[in-house]
VOBA-1610 file (N, C-alpha, C; in pm, whole numbers, padded with zeros to 5 digits, always signed):
BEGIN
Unk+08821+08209+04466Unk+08823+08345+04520Unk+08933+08356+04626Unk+09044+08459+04608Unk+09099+08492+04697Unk+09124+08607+04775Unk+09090+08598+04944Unk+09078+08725+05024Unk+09196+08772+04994Unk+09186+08915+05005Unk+09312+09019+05045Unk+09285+09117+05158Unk+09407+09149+05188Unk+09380+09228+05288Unk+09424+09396+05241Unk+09468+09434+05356Unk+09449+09633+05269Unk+09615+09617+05202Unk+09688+09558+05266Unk+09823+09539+05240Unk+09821+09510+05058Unk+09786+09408+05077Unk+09749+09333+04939Unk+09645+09357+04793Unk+09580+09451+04865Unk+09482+09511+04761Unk+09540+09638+04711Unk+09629+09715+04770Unk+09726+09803+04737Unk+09796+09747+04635Unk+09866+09651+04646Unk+09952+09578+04553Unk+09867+09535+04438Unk+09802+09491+04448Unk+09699+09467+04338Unk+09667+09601+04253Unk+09662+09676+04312Unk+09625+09806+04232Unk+09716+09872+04139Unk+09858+09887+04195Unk+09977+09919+04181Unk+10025+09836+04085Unk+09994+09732+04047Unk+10007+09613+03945Unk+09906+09621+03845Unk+09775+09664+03816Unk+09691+09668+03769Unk+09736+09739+03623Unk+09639+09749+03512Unk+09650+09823+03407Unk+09525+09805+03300Unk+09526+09943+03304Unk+09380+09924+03203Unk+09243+09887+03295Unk+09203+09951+03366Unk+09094+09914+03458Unk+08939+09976+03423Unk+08880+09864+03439Unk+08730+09893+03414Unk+08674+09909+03609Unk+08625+10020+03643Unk+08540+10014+03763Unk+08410+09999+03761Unk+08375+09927+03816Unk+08214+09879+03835Unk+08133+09959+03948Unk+07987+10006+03904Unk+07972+10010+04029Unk+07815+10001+04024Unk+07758+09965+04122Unk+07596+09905+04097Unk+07500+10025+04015Unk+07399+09919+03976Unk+07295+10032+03949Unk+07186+10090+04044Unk+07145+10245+03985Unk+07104+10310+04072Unk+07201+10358+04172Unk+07317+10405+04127Unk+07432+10454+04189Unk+07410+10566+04309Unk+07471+10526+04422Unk+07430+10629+04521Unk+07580+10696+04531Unk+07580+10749+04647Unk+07712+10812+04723Unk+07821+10718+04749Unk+07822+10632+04797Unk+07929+10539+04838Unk+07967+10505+04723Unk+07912+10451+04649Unk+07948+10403+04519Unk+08004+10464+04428Unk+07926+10607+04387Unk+08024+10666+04337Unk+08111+10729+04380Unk+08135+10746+04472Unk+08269+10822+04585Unk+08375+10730+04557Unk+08343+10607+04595Unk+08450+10493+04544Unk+08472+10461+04391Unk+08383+10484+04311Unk+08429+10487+04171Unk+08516+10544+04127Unk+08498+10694+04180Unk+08577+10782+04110Unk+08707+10803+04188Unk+08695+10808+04318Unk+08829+10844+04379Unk+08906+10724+04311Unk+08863+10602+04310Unk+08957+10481+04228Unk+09019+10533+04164Unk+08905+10580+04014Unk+08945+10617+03867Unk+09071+10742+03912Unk+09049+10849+04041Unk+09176+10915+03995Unk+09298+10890+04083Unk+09309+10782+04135Unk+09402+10759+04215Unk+09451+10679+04099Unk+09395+10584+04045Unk+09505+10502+03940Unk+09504+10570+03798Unk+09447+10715+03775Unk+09499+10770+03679Unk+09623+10883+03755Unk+09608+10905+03859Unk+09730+10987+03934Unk+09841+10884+03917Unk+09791+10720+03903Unk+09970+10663+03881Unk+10020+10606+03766Unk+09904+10704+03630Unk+09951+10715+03521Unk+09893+10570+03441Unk+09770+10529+03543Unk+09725+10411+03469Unk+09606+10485+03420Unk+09520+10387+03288Unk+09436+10387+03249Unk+09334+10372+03338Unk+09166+10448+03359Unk+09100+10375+03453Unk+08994+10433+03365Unk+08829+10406+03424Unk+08721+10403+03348Unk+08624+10365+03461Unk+08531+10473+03456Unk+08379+10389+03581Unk+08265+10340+03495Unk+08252+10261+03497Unk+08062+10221+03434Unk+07994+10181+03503Unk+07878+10239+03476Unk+07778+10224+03557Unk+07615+10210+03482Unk+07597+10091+03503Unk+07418+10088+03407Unk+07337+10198+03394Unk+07335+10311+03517Unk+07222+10399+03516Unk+07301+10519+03527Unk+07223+10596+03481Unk+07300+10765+03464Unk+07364+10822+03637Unk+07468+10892+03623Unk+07450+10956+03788Unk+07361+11023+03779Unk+07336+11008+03923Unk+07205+11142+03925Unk+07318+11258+03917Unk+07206+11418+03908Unk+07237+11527+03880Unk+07349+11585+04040Unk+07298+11531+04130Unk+07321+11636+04234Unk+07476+11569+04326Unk+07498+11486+04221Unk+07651+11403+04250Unk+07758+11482+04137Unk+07671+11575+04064Unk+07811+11564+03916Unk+07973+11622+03986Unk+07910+11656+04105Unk+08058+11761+04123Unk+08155+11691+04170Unk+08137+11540+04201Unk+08158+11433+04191Unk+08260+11392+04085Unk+08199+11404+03958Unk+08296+11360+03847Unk+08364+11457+03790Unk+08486+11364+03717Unk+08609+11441+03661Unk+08581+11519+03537Unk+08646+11609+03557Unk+08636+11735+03433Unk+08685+11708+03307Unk+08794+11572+03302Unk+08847+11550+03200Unk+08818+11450+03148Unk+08767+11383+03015Unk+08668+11318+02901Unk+08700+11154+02940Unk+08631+11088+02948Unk+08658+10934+02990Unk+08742+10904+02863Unk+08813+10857+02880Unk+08912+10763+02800Unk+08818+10649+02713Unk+08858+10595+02571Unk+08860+10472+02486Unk+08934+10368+02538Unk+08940+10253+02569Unk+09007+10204+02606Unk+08949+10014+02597Unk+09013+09885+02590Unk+08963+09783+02561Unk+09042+09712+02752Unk+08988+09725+02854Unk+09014+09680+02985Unk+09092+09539+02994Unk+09203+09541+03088Unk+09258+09433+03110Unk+09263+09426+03233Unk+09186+09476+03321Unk+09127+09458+03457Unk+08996+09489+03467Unk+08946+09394+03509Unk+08793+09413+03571Unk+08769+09476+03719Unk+08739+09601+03850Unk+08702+09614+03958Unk+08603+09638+03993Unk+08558+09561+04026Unk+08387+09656+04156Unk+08396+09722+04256Unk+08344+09826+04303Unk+08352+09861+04433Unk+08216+09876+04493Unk+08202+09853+04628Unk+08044+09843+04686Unk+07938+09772+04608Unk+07952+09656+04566Unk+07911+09627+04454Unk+07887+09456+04507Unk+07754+09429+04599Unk+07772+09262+04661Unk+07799+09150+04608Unk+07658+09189+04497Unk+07656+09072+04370Unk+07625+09079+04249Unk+07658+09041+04188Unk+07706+09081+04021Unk+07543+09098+03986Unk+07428+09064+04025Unk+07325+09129+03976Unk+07297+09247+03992Unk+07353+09329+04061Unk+07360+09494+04120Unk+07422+09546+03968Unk+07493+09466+03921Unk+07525+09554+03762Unk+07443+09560+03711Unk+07331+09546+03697Unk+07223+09562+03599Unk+07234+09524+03491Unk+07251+09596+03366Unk+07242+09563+03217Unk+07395+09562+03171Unk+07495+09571+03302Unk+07651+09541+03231Unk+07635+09402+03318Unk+07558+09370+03392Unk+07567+09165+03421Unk+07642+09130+03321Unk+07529+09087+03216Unk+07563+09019+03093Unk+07700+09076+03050Unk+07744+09159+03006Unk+07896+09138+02967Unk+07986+09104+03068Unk+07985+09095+03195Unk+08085+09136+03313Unk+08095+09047+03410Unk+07931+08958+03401Unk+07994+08841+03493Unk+08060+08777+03495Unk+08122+08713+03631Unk+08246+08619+03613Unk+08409+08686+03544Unk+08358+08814+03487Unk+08504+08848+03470Unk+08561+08964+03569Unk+08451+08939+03681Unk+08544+09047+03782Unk+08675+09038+03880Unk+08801+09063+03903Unk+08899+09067+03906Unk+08938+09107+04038Unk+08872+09194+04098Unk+08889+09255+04188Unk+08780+09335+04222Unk+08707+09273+04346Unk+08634+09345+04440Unk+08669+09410+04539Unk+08609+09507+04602Unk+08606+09617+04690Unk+08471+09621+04743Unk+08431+09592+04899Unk+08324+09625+04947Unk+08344+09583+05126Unk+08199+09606+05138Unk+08135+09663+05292Unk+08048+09574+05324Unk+07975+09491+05216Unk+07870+09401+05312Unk+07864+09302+05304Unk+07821+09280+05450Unk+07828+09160+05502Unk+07719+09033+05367Unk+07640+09089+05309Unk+07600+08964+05170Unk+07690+08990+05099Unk+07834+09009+05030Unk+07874+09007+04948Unk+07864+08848+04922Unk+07869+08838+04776Unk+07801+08679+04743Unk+07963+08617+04683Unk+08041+08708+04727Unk+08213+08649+04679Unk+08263+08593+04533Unk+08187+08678+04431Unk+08190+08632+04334Unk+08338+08683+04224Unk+08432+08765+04311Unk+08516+08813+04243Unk+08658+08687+04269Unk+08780+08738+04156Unk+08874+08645+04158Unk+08932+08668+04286Unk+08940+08780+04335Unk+09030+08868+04431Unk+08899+08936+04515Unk+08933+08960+04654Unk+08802+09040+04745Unk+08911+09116+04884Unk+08871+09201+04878Unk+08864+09273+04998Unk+08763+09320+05051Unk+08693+09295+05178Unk+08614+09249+05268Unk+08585+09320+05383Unk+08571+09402+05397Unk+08538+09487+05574Unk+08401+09505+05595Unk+08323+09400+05623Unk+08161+09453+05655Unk+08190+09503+05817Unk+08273+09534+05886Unk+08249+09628+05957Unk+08297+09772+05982Unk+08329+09787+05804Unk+08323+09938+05798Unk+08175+10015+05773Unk+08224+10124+05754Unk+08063+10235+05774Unk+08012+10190+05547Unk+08124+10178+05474Unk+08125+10225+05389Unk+08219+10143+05271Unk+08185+10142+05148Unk+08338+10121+05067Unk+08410+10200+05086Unk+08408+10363+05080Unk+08460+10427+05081Unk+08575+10433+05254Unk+08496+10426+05299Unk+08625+10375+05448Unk+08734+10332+05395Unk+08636+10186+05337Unk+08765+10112+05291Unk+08886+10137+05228Unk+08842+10193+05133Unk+08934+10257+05004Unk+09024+10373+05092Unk+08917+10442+05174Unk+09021+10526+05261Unk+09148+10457+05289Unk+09144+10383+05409Unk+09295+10241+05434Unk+09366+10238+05345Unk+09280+10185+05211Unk+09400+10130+05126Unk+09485+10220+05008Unk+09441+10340+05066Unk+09492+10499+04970Unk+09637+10531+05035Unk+09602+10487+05200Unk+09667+10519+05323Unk+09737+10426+05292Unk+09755+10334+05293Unk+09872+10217+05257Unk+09936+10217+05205Unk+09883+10243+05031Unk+09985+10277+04985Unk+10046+10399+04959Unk+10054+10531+05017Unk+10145+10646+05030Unk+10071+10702+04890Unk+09895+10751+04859Unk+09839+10791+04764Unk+09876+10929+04816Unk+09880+11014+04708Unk+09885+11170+04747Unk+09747+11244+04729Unk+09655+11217+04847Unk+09534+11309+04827Unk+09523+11397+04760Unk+09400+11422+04687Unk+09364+11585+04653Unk+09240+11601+04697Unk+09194+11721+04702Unk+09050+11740+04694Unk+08994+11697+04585Unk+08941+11644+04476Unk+08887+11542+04431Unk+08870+11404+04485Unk+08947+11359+04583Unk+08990+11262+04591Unk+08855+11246+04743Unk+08922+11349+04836Unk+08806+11389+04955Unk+08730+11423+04921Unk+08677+11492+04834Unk+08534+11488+04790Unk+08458+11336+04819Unk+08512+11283+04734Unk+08441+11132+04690Unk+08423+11007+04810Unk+08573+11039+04869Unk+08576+10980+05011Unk+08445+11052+05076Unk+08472+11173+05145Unk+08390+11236+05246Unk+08248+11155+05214Unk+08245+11212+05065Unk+08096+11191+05063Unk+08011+11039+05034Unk+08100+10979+05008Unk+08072+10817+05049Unk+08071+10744+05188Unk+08134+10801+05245Unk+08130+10791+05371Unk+07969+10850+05459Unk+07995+11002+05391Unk+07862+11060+05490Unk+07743+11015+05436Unk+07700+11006+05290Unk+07572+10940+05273Unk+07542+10785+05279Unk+07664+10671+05347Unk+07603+10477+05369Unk+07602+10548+05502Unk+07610+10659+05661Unk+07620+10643+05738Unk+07513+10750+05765Unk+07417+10816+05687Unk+07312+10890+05662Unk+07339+11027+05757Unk+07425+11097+05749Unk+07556+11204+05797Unk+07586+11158+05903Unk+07666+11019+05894Unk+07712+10987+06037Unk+07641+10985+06175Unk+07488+10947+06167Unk+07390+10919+06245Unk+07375+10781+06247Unk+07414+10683+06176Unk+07357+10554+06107Unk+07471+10498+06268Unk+07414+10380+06294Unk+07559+10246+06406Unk+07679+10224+06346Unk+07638+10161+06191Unk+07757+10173+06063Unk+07864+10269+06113Unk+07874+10389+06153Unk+07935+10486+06175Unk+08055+10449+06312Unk+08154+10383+06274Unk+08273+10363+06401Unk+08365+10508+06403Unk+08453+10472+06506Unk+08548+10550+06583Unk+08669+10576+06419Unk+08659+10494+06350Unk+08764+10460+06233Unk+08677+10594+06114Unk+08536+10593+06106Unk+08473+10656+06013Unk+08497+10805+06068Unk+08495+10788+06175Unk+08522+10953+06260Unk+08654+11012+06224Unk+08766+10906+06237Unk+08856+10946+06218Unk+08931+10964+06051Unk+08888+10907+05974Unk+08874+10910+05817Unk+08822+11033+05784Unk+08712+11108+05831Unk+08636+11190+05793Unk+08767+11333+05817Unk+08768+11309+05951Unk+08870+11420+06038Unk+09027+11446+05940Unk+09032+11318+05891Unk+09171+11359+05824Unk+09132+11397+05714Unk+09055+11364+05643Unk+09057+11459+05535Unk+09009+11621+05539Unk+08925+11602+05661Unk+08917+11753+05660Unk+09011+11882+05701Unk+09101+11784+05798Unk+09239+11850+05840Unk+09310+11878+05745Unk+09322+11800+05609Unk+09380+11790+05492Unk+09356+11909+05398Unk+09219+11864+05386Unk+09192+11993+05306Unk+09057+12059+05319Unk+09099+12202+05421Unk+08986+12264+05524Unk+08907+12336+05420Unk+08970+12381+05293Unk+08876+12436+05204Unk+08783+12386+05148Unk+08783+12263+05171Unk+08630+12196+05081Unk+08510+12216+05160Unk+08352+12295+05108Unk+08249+12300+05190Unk+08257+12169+05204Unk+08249+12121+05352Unk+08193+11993+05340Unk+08011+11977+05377Unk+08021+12114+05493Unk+07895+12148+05495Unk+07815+12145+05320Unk+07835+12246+05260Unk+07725+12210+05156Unk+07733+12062+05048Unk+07848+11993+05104Unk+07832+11836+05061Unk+07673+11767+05165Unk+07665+11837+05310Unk+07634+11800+05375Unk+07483+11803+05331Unk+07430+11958+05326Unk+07311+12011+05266Unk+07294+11936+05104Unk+07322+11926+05056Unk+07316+11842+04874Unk+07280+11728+04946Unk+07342+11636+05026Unk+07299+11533+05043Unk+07171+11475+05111Unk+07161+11592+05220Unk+07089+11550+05310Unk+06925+11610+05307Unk+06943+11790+05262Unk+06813+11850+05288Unk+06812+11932+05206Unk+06901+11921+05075Unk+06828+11989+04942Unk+06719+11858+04852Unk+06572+11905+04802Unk+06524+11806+04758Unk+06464+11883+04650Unk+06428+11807+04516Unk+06392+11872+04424Unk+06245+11877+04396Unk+06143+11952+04357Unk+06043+11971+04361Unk+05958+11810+04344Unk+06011+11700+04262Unk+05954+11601+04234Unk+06006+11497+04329Unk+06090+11537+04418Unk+06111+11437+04538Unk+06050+11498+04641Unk+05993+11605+04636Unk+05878+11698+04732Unk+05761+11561+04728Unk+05708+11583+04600Unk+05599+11535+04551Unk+05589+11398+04574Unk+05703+11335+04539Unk+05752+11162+04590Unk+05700+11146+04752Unk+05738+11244+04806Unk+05749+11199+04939Unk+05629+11261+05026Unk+05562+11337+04966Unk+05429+11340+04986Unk+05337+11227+04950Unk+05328+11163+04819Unk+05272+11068+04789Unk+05307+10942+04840Unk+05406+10959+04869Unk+05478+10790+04941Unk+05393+10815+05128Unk+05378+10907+05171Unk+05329+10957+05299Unk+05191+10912+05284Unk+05155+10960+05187Unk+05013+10940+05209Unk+04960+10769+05177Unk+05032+10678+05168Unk+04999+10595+05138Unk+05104+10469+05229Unk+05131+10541+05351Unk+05161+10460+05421Unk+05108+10352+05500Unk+05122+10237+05530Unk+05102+10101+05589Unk+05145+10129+05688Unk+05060+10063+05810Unk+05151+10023+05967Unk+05068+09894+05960Unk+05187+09821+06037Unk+05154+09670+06072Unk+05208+09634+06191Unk+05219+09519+06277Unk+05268+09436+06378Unk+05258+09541+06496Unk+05152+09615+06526Unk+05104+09749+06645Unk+05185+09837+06616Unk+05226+09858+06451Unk+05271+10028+06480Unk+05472+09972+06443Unk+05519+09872+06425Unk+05640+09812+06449Unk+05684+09819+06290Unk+05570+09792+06234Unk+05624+09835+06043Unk+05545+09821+05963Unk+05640+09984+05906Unk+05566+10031+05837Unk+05556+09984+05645Unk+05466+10004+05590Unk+05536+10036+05429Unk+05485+10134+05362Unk+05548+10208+05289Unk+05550+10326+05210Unk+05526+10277+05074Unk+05465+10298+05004Unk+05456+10300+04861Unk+05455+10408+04719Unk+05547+10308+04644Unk+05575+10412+04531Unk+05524+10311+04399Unk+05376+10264+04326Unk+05344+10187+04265Unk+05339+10303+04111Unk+05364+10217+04002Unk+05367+10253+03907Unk+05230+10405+03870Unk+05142+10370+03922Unk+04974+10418+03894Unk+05005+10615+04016Unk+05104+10544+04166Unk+05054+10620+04234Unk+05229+10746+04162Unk+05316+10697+04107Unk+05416+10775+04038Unk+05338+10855+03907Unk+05276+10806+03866Unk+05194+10899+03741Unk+05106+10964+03778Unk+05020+10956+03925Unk+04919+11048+03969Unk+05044+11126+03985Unk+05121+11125+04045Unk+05195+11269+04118Unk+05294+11344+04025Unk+05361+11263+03892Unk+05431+11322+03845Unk+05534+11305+03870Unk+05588+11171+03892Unk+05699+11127+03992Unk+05769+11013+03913Unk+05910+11069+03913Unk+05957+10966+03779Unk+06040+10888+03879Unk+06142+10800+03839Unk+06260+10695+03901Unk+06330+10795+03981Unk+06384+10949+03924Unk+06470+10998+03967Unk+06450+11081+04072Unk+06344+11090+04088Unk+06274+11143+04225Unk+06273+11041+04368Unk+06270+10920+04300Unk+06282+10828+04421Unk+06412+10800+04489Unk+06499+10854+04460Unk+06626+10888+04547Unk+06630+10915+04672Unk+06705+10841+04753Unk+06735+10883+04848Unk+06581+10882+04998Unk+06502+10838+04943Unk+06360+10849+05037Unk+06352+10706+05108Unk+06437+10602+05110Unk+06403+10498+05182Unk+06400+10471+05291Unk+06475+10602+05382Unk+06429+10630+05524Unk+06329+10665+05560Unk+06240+10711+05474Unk+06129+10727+05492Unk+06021+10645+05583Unk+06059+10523+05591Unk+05919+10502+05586Unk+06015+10410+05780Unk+06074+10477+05811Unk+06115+10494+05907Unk+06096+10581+06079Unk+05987+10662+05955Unk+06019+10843+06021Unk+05927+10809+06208Unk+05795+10761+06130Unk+05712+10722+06226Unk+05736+10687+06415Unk+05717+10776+06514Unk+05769+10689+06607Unk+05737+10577+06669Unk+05814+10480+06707Unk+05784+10318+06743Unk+05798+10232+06656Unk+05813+10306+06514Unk+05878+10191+06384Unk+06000+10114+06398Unk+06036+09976+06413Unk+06122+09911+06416Unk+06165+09854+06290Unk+06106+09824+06166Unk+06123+09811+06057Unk+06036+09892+05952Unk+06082+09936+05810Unk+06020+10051+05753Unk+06069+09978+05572Unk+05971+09963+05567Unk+05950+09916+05407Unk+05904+10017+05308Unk+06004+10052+05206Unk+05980+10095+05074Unk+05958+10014+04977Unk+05902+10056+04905Unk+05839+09922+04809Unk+05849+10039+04680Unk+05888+09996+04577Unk+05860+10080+04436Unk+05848+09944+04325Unk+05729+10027+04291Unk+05739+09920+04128Unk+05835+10002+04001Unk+05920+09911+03964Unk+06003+09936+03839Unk+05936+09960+03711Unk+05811+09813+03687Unk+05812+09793+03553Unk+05685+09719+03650Unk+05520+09663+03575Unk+05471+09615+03591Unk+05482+09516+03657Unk+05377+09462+03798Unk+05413+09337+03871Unk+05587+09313+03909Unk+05712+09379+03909Unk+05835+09413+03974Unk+05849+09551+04075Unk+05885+09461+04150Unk+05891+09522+04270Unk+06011+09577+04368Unk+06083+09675+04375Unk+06237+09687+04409Unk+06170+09736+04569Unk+06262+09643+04676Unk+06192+09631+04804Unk+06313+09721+04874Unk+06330+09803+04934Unk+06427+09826+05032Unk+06348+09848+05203Unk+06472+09792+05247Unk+06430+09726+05394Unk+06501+09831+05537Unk+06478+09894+05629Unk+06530+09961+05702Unk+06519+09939+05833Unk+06610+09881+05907Unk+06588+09862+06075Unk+06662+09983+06173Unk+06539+09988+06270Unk+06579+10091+06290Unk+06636+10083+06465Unk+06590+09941+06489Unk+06718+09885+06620Unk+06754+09752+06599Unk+06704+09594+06597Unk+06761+09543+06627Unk+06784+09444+06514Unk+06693+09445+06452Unk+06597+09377+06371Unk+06745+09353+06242Unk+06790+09233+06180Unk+06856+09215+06059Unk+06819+09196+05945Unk+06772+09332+05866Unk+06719+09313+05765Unk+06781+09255+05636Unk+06874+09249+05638Unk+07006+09164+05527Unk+06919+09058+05518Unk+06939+08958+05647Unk+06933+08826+05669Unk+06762+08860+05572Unk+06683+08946+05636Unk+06525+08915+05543Unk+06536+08891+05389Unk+06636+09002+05355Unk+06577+09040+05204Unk+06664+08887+05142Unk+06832+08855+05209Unk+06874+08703+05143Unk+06767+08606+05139Unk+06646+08592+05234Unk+06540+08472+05194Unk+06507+08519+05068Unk+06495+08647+04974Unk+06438+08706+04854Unk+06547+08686+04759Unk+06658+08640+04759Unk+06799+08669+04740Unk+06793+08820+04709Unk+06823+08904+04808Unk+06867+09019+04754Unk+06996+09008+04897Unk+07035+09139+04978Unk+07083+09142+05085Unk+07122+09284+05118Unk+07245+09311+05123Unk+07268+09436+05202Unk+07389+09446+05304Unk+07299+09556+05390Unk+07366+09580+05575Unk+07311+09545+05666Unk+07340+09491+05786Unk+07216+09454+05863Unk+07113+09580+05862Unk+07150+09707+05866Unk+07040+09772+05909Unk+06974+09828+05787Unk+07015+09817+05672Unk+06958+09881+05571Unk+06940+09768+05457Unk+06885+09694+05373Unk+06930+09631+05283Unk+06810+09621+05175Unk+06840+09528+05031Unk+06724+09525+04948Unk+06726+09428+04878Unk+06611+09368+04814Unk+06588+09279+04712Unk+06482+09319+04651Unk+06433+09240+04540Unk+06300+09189+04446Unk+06213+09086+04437Unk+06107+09184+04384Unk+05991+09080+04440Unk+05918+09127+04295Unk+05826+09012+04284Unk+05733+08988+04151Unk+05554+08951+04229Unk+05540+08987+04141Unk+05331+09000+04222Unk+05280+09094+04196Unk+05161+09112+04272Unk+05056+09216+04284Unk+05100+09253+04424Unk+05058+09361+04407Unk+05103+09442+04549Unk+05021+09357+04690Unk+04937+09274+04695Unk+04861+09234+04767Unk+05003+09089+04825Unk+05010+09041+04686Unk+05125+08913+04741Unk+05255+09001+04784Unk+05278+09083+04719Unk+05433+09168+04770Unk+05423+09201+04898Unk+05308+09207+04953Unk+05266+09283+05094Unk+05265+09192+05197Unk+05217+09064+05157Unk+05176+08945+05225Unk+05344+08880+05227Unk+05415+08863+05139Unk+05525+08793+05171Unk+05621+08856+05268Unk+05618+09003+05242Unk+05724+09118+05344Unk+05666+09103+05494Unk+05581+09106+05500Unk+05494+09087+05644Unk+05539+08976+05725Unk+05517+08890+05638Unk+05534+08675+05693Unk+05666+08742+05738Unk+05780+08776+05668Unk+05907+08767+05673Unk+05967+08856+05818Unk+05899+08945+05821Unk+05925+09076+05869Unk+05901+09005+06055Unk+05771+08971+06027Unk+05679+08928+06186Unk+05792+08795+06224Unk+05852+08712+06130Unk+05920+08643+06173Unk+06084+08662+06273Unk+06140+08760+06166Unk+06239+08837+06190Unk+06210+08879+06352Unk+06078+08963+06399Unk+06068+09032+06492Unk+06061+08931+06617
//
């Protein structure tokens, strides 16, 4: 594996041809902000590019993607972006491990599995990142382009409320908006933040009502179990975006979401809400993250899933 820096990952790009972009499953904002601004920055320099992604975008990102038809194409570059460890691909793992080429990311677990890495876990975002290295090399913005930035940026820094959020993310944000004042960024702001759809109403009522406090009130867990998603009517795609949730409480220092996938699997996301490094928790699970936000998997009955997050959690504290 060899580091690059923004200098060098420019060059890499600019050299590139035929590119496959990666980007985890269960695709959020950052991820796809960085997917796509990729895909049209190296189709703006007349290269081939392509995003895949295991799981559908959600709906309330499409404005997000390009108007014009993904390309056929057989890749002679592999990239990830925001993307730690090649198990985040989901069901493109199996074709894709080991042939990634070039990484792009933000956290501090990246498990360094690419040929090539560029590295800033103390940006807010991939998308930061990618900001720099657009800037480097003399990319000619568009609004498509700030779209994807902005909004990768504002939803890993949860609208720029999150610590994640430096003097550099402030100033990234500012230039593109100086750039181009016509984009609502406000209703990027509202889509992201406090439009919710009737079945993430329902999610987050049911995840409420079935909240855990533990260690005097210090953490919490929220649950989304296979049994309590079919009482409410509550599919995968409703569970978007709610893992602050279980945050909300005051005096919570750590805030556990817990969803079952598939019988006895368990997708854990972890939230600190001062000091606490939840990365470091979920790597004992191998999963990881940001310090303040991160996730792994767990296998059991909700009784052992509960009992192991706890041990871990009380230790941490």
């Amino acid at each position: 594996m060899i580091r690059l820096d923004t200098a060098q990952t420019g060059a890499f790009l600019r050299s590139c041809e035929d590119a496959y972009i990666l980007i985890h499953r269960s695709p959020d904002g950052d991820c796809i902000g960085s997917g796509y601004s990729l895909q049209a920055v190296l189709r703006q320099m007349g290269k081939r590019a392509k995003v895949l992604c295991a799981d559908p975008i959600p709906p309330r990102f499409g404005f997000l993607l390009p108007e014009e038809p993904e390309e056929e194409f057989a890749p002679k570059c592999i990239i990830s972006v925001d993307v730690a460890d090649e198990t985040l691909f989901g069901d493109l793992e199996k074709t894709y491990r080991g042939r990634v080429d070039l990484c792009i990311d933000h956290h501090i677990s990246n498990r360094e599995y690419a040929a090539h890495l560029l590295l800033d876990a103390g940006a807010s975002s991939a998308c930061e990142v990618l900001c720099r290295v657009y800037r480097e090399m003399g990319v000619t913005f568009t609004e498509e382009i700030a779209k994807c930035l902005y909004t990768g940026m504002a939803t890993d820094t949860g609208c720029f409320k999150f610590d994640n959020t430096g003097a550099g993310t402030f100033r990234a944000a500012a230039d593109l908006m100086e750039e181009f004042p016509s984009v609502r960024y406000d209703l990027i702001n509202r889509a992201m933040f406090d439009v919710k759809t009737p079945g993430q109403i329902r999610a987050e009522i049911a995840m409420l009502q079935h909240m855990e406090y533990f260690l005097d009130g210090r953490v919490t867990i929220v649950w989304a179990t296979l049994a309590i998603c079919r009482e409410n009517g509550v599919d995968e795609r409703d569970m978007e975006g709610l893992a602050n949730l279980a945050l909300s409480p005051e005096g919570v220092e750590v805030g556990i979401t817990v969803r079952e996938r598939e019988p006895g699997q368990f997708k854990i996301s972890l939230r600190s809400a001062k000091d606490v490094n939840v990365s470091a928790i979920c790597q004992t699970f191998g999963g990881g993250g940001h310090i303040k936000a991160a996730g792994c998997t767990l296998s059991g009955t909700p009784d052992e899933v509960r009992s192991q997050l706890i041990a871990a959690v009380e230790a941490a504290l």
